[in-house]
LUMLO-997834 format. One record per atom (N, C-alpha, C): x negated, y, z. Coordinates in steps of 0.001 Angstrom, whole numbers, plus 500000, padded with zeros to 6 digits. Layout:
% residues N
XYZ
...
END
This chain:
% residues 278
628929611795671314
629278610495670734
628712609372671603
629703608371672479
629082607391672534
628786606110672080
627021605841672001
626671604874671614
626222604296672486
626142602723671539
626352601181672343
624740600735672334
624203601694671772
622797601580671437
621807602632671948
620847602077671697
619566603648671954
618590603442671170
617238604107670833
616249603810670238
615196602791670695
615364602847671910
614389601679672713
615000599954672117
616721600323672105
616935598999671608
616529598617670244
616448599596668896
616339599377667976
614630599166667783
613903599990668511
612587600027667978
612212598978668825
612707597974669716
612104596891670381
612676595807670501
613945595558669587
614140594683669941
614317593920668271
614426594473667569
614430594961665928
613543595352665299
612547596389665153
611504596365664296
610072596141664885
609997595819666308
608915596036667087
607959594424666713
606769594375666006
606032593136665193
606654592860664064
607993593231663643
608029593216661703
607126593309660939
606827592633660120
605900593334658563
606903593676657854
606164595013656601
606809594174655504
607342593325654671
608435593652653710
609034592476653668
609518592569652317
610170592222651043
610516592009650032
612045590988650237
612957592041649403
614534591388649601
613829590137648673
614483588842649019
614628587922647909
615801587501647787
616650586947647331
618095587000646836
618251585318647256
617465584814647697
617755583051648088
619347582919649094
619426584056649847
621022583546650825
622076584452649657
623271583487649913
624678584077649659
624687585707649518
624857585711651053
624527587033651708
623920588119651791
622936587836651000
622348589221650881
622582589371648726
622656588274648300
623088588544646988
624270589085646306
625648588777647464
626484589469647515
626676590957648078
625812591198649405
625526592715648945
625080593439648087
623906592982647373
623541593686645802
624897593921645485
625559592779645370
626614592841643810
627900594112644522
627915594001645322
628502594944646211
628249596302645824
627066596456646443
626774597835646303
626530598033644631
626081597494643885
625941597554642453
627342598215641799
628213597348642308
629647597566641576
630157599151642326
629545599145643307
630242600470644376
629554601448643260
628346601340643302
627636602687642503
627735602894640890
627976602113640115
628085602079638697
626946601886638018
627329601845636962
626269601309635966
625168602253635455
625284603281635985
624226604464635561
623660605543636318
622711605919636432
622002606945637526
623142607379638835
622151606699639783
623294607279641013
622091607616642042
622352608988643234
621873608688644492
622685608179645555
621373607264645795
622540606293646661
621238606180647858
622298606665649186
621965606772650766
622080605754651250
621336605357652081
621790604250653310
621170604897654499
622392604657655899
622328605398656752
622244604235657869
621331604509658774
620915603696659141
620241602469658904
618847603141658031
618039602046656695
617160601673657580
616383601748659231
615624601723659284
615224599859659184
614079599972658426
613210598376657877
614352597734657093
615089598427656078
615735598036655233
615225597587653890
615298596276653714
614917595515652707
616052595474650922
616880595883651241
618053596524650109
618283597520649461
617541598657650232
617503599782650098
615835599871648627
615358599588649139
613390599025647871
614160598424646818
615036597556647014
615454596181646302
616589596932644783
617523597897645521
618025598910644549
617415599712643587
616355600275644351
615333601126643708
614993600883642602
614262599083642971
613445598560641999
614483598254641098
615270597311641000
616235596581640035
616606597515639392
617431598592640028
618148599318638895
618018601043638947
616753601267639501
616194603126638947
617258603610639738
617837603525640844
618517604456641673
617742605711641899
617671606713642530
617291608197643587
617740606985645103
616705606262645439
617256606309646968
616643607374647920
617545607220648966
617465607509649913
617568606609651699
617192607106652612
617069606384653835
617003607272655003
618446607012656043
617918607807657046
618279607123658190
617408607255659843
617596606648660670
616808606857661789
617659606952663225
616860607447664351
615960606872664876
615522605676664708
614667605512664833
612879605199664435
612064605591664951
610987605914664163
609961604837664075
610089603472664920
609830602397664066
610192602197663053
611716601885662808
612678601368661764
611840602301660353
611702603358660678
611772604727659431
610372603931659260
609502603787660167
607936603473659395
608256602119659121
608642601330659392
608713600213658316
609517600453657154
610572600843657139
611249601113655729
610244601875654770
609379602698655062
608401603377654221
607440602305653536
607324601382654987
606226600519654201
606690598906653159
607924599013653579
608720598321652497
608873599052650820
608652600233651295
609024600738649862
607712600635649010
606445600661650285
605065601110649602
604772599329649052
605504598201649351
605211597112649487
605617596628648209
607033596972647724
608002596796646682
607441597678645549
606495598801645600
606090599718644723
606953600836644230
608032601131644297
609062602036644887
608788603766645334
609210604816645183
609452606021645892
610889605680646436
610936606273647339
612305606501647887
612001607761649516
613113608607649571
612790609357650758
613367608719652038
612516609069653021
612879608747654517
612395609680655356
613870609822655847
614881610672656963
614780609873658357
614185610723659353
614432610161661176
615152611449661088
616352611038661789
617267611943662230
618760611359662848
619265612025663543
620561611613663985
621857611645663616
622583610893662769
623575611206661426
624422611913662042
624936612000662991
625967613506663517
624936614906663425
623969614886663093
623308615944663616
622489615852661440
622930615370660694
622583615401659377
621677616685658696
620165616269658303
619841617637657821
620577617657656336
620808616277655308
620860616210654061
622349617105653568
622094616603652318
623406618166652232
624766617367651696
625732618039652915
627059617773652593
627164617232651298
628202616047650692
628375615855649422
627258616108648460
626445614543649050
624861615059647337
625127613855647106
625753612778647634
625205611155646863
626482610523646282
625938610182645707
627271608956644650
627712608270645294
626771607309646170
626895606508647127
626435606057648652
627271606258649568
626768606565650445
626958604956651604
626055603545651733
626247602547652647
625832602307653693
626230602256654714
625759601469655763
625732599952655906
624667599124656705
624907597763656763
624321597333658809
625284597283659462
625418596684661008
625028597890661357
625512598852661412
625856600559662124
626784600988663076
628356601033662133
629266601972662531
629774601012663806
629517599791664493
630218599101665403
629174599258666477
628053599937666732
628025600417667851
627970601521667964
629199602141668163
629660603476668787
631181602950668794
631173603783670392
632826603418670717
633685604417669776
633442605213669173
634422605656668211
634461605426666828
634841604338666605
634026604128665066
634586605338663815
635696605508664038
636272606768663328
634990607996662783
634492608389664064
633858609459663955
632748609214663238
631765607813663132
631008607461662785
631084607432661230
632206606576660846
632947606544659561
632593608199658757
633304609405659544
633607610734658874
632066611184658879
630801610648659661
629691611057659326
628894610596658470
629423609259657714
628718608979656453
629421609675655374
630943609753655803
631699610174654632
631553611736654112
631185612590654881
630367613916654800
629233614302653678
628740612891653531
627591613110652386
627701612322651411
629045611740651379
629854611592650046
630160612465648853
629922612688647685
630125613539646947
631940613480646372
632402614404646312
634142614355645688
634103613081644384
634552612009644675
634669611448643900
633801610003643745
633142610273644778
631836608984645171
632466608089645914
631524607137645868
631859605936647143
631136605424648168
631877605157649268
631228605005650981
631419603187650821
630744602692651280
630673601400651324
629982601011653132
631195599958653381
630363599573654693
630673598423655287
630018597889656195
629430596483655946
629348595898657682
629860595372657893
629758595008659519
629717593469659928
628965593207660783
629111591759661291
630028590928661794
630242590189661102
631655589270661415
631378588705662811
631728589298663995
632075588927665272
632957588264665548
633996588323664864
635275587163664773
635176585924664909
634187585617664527
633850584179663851
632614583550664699
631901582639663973
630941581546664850
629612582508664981
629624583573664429
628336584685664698
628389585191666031
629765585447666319
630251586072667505
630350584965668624
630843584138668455
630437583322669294
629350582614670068
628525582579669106
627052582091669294
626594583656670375
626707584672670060
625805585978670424
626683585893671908
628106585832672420
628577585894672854
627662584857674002
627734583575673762
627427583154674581
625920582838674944
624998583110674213
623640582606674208
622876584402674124
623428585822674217
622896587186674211
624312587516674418
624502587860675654
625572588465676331
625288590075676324
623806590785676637
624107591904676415
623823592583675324
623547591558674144
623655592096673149
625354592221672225
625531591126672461
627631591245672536
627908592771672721
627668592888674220
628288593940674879
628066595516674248
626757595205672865
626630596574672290
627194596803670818
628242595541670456
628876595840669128
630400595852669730
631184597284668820
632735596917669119
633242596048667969
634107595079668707
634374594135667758
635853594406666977
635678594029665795
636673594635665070
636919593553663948
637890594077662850
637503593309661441
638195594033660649
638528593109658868
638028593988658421
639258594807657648
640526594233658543
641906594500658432
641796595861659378
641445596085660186
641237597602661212
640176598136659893
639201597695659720
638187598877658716
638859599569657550
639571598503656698
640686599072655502
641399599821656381
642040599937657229
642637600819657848
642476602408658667
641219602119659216
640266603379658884
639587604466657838
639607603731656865
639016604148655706
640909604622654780
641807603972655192
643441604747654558
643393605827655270
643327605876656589
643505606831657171
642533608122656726
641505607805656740
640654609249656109
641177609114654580
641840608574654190
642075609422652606
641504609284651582
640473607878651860
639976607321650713
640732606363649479
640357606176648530
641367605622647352
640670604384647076
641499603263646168
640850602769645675
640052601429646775
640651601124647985
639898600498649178
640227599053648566
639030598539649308
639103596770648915
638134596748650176
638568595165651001
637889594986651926
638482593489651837
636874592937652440
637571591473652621
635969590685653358
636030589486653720
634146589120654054
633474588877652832
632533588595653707
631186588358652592
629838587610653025
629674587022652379
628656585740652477
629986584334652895
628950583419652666
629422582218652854
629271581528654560
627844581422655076
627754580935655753
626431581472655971
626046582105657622
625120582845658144
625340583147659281
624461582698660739
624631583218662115
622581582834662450
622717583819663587
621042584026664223
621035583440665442
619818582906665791
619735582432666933
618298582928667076
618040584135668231
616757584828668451
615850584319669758
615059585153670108
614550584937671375
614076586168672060
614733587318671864
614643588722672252
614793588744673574
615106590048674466
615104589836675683
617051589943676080
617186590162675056
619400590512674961
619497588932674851
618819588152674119
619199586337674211
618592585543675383
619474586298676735
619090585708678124
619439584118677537
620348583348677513
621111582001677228
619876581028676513
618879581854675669
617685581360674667
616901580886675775
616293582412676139
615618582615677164
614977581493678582
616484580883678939
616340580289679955
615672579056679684
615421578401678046
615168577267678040
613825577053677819
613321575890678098
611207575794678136
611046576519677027
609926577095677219
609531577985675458
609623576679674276
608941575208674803
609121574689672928
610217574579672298
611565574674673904
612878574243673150
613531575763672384
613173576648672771
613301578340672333
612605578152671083
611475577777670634
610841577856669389
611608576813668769
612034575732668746
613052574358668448
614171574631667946
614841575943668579
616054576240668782
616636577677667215
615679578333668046
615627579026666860
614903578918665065
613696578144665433
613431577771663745
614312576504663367
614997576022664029
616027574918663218
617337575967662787
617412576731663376
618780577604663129
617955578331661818
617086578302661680
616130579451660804
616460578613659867
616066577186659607
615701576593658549
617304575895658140
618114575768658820
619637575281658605
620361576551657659
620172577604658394
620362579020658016
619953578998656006
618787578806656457
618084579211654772
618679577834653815
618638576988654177
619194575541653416
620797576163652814
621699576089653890
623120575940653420
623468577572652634
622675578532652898
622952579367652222
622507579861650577
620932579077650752
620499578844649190
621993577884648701
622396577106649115
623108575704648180
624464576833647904
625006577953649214
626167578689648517
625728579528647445
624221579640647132
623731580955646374
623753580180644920
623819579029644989
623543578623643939
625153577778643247
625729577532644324
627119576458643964
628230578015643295
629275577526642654
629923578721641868
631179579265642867
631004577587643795
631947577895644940
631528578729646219
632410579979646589
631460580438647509
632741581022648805
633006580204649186
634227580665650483
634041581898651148
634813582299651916
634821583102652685
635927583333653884
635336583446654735
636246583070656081
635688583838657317
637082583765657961
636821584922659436
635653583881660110
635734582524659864
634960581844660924
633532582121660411
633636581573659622
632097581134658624
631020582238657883
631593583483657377
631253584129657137
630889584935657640
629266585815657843
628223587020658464
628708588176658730
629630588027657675
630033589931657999
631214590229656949
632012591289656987
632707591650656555
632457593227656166
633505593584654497
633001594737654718
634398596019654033
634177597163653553
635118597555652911
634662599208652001
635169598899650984
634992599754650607
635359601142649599
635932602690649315
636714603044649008
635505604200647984
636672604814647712
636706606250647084
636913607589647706
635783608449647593
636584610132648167
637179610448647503
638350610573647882
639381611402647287
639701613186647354
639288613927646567
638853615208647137
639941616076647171
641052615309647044
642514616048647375
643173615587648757
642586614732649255
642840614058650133
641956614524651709
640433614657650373
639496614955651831
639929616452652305
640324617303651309
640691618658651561
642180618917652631
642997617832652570
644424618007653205
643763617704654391
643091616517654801
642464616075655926
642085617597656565
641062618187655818
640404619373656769
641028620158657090
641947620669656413
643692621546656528
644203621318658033
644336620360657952
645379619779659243
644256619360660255
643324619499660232
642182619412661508
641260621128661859
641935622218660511
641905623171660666
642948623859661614
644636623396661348
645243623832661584
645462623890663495
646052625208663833
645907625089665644
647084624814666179
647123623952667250
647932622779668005
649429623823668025
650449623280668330
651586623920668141
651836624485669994
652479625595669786
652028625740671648
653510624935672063
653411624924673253
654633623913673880
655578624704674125
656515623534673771
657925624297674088
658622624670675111
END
């Protein structure tokens, strides 16, 4: 499988000086994932996975609110020790998995619900990525997934100010994702964006464009984007109006049903051997 990523990128450029952390529900964006995943899993005892949790703040946040079985798995082993210590932070059990999701120890079909959030778009095959969360879908559960709106002024900004960080998401949306997710045979799909208004401006070593400018204007640059960021998205968290748009909006996402008549024809015809030529 190739990926657009490695562990050096995740454990250094992403969890490397994190603390702990506690979801708080102040942006659009992350309140609409709750409600997301809430509605994906139902109203009563579910295990619910997230793949690729590492220093996942949503994953504690489920736990706590509503008595899930979570779970967490992810290759890298920063990410995994902060997600532990998010959970120990939030007061929480939940298990955590370092491991490589093509290479899955957990067992085929155990969770109700199975999400990812900024995963399946780096790997050039997103398909395959897709059929490895969908594996530990239970017959009848739901896969939920969640990707960064590159389309829009997120993508633009990264584009031009972290060029090689661009270069490690495939860009897509979320008219191709519903379409991925028909194709494997899921039911029941709804996809559309989410959040109102949300883009980053870092100072990593992928934000060469940051980079180049005196350090106070890099510290200038990014805590005004920090504090613009947190302003207009409390006022969507709170207004009843809450848009959504290829431009404006963080991410997009989609999400379906296993269909276990469906997942079974699928394996049929990926069982079945090529027709010889005529």
């Amino acid at each position: 499988m190739d990926r657009l990523t490695d562990v050096e990128f995740w454990d250094t450029e992403y969890w490397s000086g994190e603390r702990p952390e506690r979801l708080w529900l102040y942006r659009d964006f992350d309140y609409e994932t709750v409600q997301l995943l809430r509605h994906a899993a139902g109203p009563g005892p579910a295990r619910v996975l997230e793949v690729g949790a590492g220093g996942s703040r949503v994953l504690p946040y489920l736990a706590k609110r509503f008595r899930y079985r979570v779970f967490g798995s992810d290759y890298s082993p920063t990410g995994c020790r902060l997600l532990r210590a998010n959970f120990g932070l939030t007061g929480v059990g939940g298990a955590v998995v370092r491991e490589d999701m093509f290479q899955s120890s957990l067992a085929p079909g155990s969770f109700d619900l199975v999400y990812s959030s900024g995963l399946i778009e780096h790997f050039e095959d997103t398909r395959k990525a897709i059929e490895a969360h969908l594996d530990l879908v239970r017959p009848g559960g739901m896969l939920v997934l969640i990707v960064p709106n590159f389309l829009g002024l997120q993508g633009r900004v990264c584009r031009r100010l972290a060029p090689p960080r661009f270069a490690k998401h495939n860009v897509f949306g979320p008219g191709e994702l519903h379409g991925m997710l028909r194709d494997l045979s899921l039911t029941d799909i709804r996809s559309g964006y989410l959040g109102s208004f949300l883009f980053h401006i870092e100072r990593g070593k992928d934000w060469t464009g940051v980079r180049r400018l005196p350090a106070p204007l890099q510290f200038a640059a990014t805590n005004a984007a920090r504090l613009a960021n947190g302003a207009i998205s409390f006022g969507f968290r709170l207004s009843p109006w809450r848009p959504h748009s290829r431009l404006l909006s963080p991410a997009f996402f989609a999400v379906g049903a296993k269909d276990p008549a469906g997942q079974n024809a699928r394996r049929a015809r990926r069982a079945e051997p090529d027709a010889p030529p005529a």
